[in-house]
C-alpha positions, 0 to 999 in steps of 0.5 A: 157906671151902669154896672155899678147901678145895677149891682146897686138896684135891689132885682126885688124892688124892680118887680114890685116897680114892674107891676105897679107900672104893668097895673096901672097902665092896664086899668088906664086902658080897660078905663079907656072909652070903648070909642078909643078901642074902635068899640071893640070891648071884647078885643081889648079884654082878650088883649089885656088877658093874654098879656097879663098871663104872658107877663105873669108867665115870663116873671115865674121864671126866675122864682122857685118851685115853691113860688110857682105853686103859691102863686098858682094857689093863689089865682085860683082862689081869688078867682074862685071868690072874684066869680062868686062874689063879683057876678054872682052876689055882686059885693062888687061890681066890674064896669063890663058887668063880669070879671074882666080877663086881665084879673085872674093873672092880674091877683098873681102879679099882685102876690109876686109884687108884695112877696118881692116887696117882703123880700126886698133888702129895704124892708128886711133890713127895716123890717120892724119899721115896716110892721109898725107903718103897715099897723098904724097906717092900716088902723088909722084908715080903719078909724077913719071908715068907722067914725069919720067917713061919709060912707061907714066902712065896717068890712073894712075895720074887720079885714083890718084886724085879720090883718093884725092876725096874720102878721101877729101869728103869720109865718111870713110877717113881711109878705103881709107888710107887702100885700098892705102897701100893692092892695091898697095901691091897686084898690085905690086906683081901680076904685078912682078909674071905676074899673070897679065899685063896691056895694054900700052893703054885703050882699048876703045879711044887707048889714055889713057896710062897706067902704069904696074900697074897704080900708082893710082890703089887704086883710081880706086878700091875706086869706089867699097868701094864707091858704097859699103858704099852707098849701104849696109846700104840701103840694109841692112834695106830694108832686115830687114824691110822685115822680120820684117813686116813679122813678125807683120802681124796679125794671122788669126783665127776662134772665137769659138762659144760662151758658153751658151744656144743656138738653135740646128742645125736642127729642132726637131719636136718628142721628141727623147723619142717618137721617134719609133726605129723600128719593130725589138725590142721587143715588149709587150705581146699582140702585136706579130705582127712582134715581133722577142721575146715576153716578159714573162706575167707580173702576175700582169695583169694575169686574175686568179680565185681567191677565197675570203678567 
């Protein structure tokens, strides 16, 4: 029975179940009283930072290299904008005053949610379902933050129709159909925890209104699935051309001399056998000039008076 369960449960739905659950259990505790943490603000967000890296690390594992990159891509440009437009111009701000240390990683696991979720055989097998519902759903909320909210919401309705763009000429239709339905779960319940809160206007023409959250959010978070998308494949080949060039360079080595007769190194004038080792050794009987032994008579050279028989 279980093995038929598991075969039966979609592994993509269960990420996108895993990071619902990772995300709302961390913005319950950054939501916390510092009083519950024991005061300790700073030791919950290196908590909550390490954690988020780690589970974002762990669910890489199963993905491509082509995901790996996209996914990285997209970290690095929400954060770029999160500390540009966070800290610095204060489109929005965070209950800590800064970009709290789960968020970078937490965009990650926001990209691998609504990846998984386009991915997933429930919404391929309704894929047209799903873009309609994201389009009427999306357009209704934009309405609403236009003429019928107490707080008008004119960024909301422009993110709105970027959204409409990527799923219209997009190359991944279903991936924006997944990042409506993570980013408005993840704008909805940070807002309601006041983990975060957007400013009534833009912060650069002080004209623009902007709803709590804007009703598009998912258009605007699409620019980091846009640039990702772009970018990874580029970015993948160019590493692997690198490595397989590295690869193909050809080994240097020193050709051995040939085998065969050949000339010696240096000149020989005296035949080595010929060559006089020194006044040291040994000498013959009759010279003993410098001779340190002197070697017995032979008897055949003695001079004997012989006797004829």
């Amino acid at each position: 029975m279980l093995l038929l369960i598991r075969r039966r449960v979609d592994p993509e739905l269960v990420l996108v179940a895993v990071v619902a659950l990772w995300i709302g259990m961390f913005l319950l505790v950054d939501a916390a009283p510092v009083a519950w943490v024991g005061g300790h603000e700073l030791a919950r967000q290196l908590v909550l930072g390490i954690a988020t890296w780690a589970m974002l690390a762990h669910l890489l594992r199963r993905e491509s290299v082509l995901v790996r990159w996209q996914t990285m891509l997209v970290v690095l440009f929400a954060s770029i904008v999160e500390y540009t437009f966070s800290p610095l111009l204060e489109a929005y701000t965070y209950r800590i005053g800064t970009v709290p240390m789960f968020v970078p990683p937490g965009h990650g696991l926001v990209y691998l949610a609504a990846l998984a979720l386009g991915r997933s055989g429930l919404v391929r097998r309704h894929a047209r379902l799903w873009s309609v519902g994201t389009v009427v759903a999306g357009g209704a909320w934009a309405l609403h933050g236009l003429f019928l909210a107490e707080r008008p919401d004119v960024l909301g309705a422009f993110w709105f129709l970027c959204l409409l763009g990527f799923m219209i000429w997009g190359r991944a239709r279903l991936l924006y159909v997944g990042a409506f339905v993570v980013v408005t779960y993840l704008e909805l319940l940070g807002t309601a925890l006041h983990t975060w809160s957007w400013a009534p206007y833009d912060p650069v023409l002080g004209v623009i209104s902007q709803g709590n959250p804007p009703s598009g959010a998912a258009g605007g978070y699409g620019w980091f699935d846009l640039y990702a998308t772009l970018l990874a494949p580029r970015l993948q080949s160019l590493f692997s051309s690198s490595r397989v060039s590295a690869w193909r360079r050809p080994l240097v080595a020193t050709a051995l001399p040939p085998n065969g007769p050949s000339l010696p190194s240096s000149e020989v004038n005296v035949p080595p056998a010929s060559t006089t080792i020194g006044t040291s050794a040994a000498m013959s009987y009759n010279a003993s000039s410098g001779s340190q032994a002197r070697s017995t008579a032979p008897s055949a050279s003695s001079m004997y008076d012989q006797k004829s028989p």
